[in-house]
C-alpha positions, -999 to +999 in steps of 0.1 A: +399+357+226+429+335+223+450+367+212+442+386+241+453+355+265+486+351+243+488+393+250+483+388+288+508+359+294+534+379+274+520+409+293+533+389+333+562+374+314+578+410+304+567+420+341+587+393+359+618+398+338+618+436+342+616+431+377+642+403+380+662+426+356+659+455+380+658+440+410+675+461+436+702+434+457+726+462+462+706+485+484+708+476+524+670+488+523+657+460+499+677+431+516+669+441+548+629+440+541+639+406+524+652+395+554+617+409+573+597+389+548+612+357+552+614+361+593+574+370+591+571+342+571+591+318+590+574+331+623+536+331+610+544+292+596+557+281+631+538+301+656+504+315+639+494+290+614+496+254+636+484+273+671+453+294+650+445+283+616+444+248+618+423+244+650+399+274+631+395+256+601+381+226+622+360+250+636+348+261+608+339+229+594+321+221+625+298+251+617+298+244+585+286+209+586+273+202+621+256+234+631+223+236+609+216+264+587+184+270+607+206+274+630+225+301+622+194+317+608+181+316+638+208+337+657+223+356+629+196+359+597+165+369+584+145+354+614+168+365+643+153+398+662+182+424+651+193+428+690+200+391+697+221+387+658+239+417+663+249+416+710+256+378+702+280+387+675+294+418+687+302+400+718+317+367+703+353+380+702+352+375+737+358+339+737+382+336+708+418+341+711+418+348+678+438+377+651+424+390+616+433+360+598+420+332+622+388+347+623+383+347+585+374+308+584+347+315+611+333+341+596+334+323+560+313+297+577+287+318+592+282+333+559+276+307+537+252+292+561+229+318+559+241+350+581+231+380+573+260+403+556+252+432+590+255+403+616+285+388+596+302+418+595+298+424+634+317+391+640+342+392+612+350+425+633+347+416+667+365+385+669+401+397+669+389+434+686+371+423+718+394+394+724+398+396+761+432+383+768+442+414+744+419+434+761+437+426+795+469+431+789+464+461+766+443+475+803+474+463+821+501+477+798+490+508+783+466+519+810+434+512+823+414+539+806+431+525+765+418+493+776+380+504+783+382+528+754+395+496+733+362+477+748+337+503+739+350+511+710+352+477+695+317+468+705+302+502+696+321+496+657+314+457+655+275+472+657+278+500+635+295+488+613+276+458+605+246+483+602+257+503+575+272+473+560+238+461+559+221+495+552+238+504+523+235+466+507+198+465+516+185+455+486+205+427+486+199+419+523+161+417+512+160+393+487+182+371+506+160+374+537+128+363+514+151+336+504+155+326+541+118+330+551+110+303+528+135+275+537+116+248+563+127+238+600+149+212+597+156+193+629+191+189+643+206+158+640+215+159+673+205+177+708+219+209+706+244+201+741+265+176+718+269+197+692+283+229+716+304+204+738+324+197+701+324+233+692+332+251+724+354+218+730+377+232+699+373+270+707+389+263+742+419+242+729+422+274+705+423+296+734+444+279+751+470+268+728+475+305+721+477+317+756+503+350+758+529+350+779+530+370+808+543+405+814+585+405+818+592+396+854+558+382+868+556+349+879+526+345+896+487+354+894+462+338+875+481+346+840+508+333+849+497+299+856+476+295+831+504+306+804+530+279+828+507+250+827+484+258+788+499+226+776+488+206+802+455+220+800+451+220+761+459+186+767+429+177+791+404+194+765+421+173+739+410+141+760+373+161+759+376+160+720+384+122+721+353+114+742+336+140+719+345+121+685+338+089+704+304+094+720+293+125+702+305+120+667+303+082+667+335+078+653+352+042+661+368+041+693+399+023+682+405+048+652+401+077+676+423+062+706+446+053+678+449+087+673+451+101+709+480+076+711+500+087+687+493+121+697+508+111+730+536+096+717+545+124+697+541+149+729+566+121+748+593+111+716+591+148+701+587+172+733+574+205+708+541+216+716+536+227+676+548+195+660+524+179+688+497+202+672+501+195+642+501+158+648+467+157+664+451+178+639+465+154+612+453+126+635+416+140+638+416+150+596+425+107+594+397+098+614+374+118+599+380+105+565+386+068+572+352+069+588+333+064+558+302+041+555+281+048+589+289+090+595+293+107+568+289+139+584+322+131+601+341+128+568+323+163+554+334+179+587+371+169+576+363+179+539+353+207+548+377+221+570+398+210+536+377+231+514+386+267+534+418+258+539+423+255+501+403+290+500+421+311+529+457+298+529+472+308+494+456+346+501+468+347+534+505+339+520+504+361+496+494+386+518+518+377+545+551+382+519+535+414+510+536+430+544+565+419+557+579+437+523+567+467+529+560+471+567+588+449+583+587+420+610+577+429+644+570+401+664+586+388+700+619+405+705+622+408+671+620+443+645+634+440+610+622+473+590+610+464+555+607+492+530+585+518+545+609+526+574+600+523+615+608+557+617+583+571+592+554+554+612+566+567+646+569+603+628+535+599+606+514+593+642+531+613+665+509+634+684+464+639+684+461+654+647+434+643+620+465+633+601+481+613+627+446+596+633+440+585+601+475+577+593+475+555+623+441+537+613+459+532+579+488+517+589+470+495+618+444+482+585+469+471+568+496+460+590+497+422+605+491+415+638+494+381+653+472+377+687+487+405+717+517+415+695+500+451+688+500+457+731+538+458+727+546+474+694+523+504+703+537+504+736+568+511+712+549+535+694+539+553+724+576+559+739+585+573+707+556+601+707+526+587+692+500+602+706+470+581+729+446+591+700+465+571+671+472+543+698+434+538+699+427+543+664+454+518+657+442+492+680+405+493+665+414+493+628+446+470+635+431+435+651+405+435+628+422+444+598+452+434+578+468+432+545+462+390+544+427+396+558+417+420+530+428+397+501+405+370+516+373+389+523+378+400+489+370+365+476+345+357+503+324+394+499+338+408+462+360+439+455+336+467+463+322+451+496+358+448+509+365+482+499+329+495+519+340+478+550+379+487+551+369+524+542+341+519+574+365+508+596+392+534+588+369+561+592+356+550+623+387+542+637+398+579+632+364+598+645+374+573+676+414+584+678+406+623+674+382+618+705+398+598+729+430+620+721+413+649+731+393+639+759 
């Protein structure tokens, strides 16, 4: 046994040096798709991970530790009636702002409390599909009739996929639901009102922290001024979250107003809404642990939040430098290639073929998409002749899909799991694409 641990760190070692060794710095192509993997990851640090993960993982912990497992029995396992677990999830991407990546914490949660693995899979896959500000301005860019195809079709796949998901693992789903028939009502701590003004409290700040900006040129309507002012109105849900941690949570006033004032400072001294961020969420994660002796549930909520971070983040980086590698940055006004070439994915989903279709759900599964940037790059897409099929199939298996994601449903669900669902929603995505493209 020691002999073949000895073989396998001699095994990386020889890898590492034949690829330092080897290592291409002469060709424009591998420098430029270094460039794209150090923009991706400079943009995703900046913009994605203190506007979406952090406020996620809190999320997460809140479900985690203040939402009851009965709880999420009740909607989403054994117990639930099938229709309410799987409309309620299918339909829970509406109120998220979220991508493939922000929605993994959630959906870890959920989980481990007790969801079932069809209901689970209907949220992991609706959150990013159905999120409506994508939904609007994909409706407002691309056309009216991609943005209700990109409705139906997202609900319609959260559903079905989450039944064969839960079909084909049956057996599984059965003992578990035995399990679940067993455990005993346990009371909530607290009325159910408190607990959803926290949670729905954090989801909005989420929202609107990572409200789009309007379409070039507009400067009024609804959007607009929500996108003008978001700060301002994160900011008045963040005073929600004080009174929230205050009278809800029973944290100590001076601890939390400590912390809303150096927030404010911070917002006054600093001026950057992301530093801002990340100050309040570091703010909060202090309370939480300095409030020790009388709510302990306050300090788990922190730990918790800890304990997904510590599980997501390293796969997400890793998958991150990966894809920048190989598929480029696209983000803003930005486009640096990486190694597989813009032009090959332009010429790989032009037109309505069962080729382009599935080439187009391939790339969307495994490319990255931060929240609204795939309305832009497949308006791209579309003016260099990818046809209205691909677009769709690329904006159902996209969203909900990327290389990051994958790697960490992998160590949430297992290897062959992962594989079921990607395979599900590539196949979907293309019996979707052929249709709309020939409709």
């Amino acid at each position: 046994m020691e002999i073949k641990k000895e073989f396998k760190i001699l095994f990386w070692m020889v890898v590492v040096f034949l690829g330092i060794f080897f290592m291409p710095i002469e060709s424009k192509v591998f420098n430029t798709a270094i460039d794209a993997t150090l923009d991706l990851s400079r943009w995703y640090a900046r913009e994605h991970v203190i506007l979406c993960l952090l406020p996620a993982f809190l999320i997460a912990g809140v479900i985690s530790v203040f939402v009851s497992q009965a709880s999420v029995i009740k909607y989403f396992g054994a117990r639930a009636k099938k229709w309410v677990a799987y409309t309620v999830a299918s339909v829970s991407g509406t109120i998220l702002a979220v991508c493939s990546c922000t929605i993994l914490p959630l959906f870890s949660s959920i989980h481990k409390r007790g969801a079932g693995l069809g209901p689970a899979i209907a949220f992991l896959y609706s959150g990013p599909a159905i999120n409506i500000l994508a939904i609007i301005l994909t409706a407002r860019i691309l056309g009216f009739e991609m943005g209700v195809a990109r409705v139906i079709g997202a609900v319609v796949f959260a559903v079905v996929t989450g039944l064969i998901m839960s079909f084909i693992y049956r057996k599984e789903e059965k003992a578990r639901a035995a399990e679940q028939m067993n455990f005993p009502e346990v009371p909530e701590t607290r009325p159910l009102w408190q607990t959803a003004l926290h949670f729905f409290t954090l989801v909005v700040i989420l929202v609107f922290a990572n409200w789009g900006r309007p379409s070039e040129g507009e400067t009024s309507g609804v959007w607009y001024f929500i996108w003008a002012n978001k700060w301002y109105i994160t900011g008045i849900f963040g005073l929600v979250l004080v009174y929230s941690m205050i009278f809800i949570l029973k944290m100590k006033s001076w601890q939390v107003l400590l912390g809303a004032v150096i927030t404010a400072l911070s917002a006054l001294v600093i001026g950057n809404p992301l530093v801002v961020m990340v100050v309040a969420i570091a703010a909060v994660s202090s309370i939480g642990l300095m409030d020790k002796a009388d709510h302990g549930e306050n300090r788990e909520w922190i730990l918790s939040s800890w304990g997904f971070t510590k599980q997501i983040v390293p796969l997400l980086a890793i998958g991150v430098v990966i894809a920048g590698f190989l598929l480029g940055s696209t983000h803003d006004d930005v486009s640096i290639p990486g190694v597989v070439p813009n032009e090959w994915v332009a010429w790989l989903v032009g037109g309505n073929s069962l080729a382009a279709n599935f080439f187009a759900s391939i790339i969307g599964a495994f490319m990255y998409f931060a929240t609204l940037t795939e309305v832009p790059i497949l308006q791209g897409l579309l003016a260099s002749g990818m046809g209205k099929g691909p677009a769709l199939a690329l904006l159902l298996a996209g969203p909900s899909l990327s290389l990051p994601n994958m790697l960490v449903i992998r160590g949430v669900l297992g290897t062959q799991k992962t594989l079921v669902y990607i395979s599900i929603v590539v196949v979907l995505s293309t019996i979707a694409g052929i249709i709309f493209g020939n409709l």
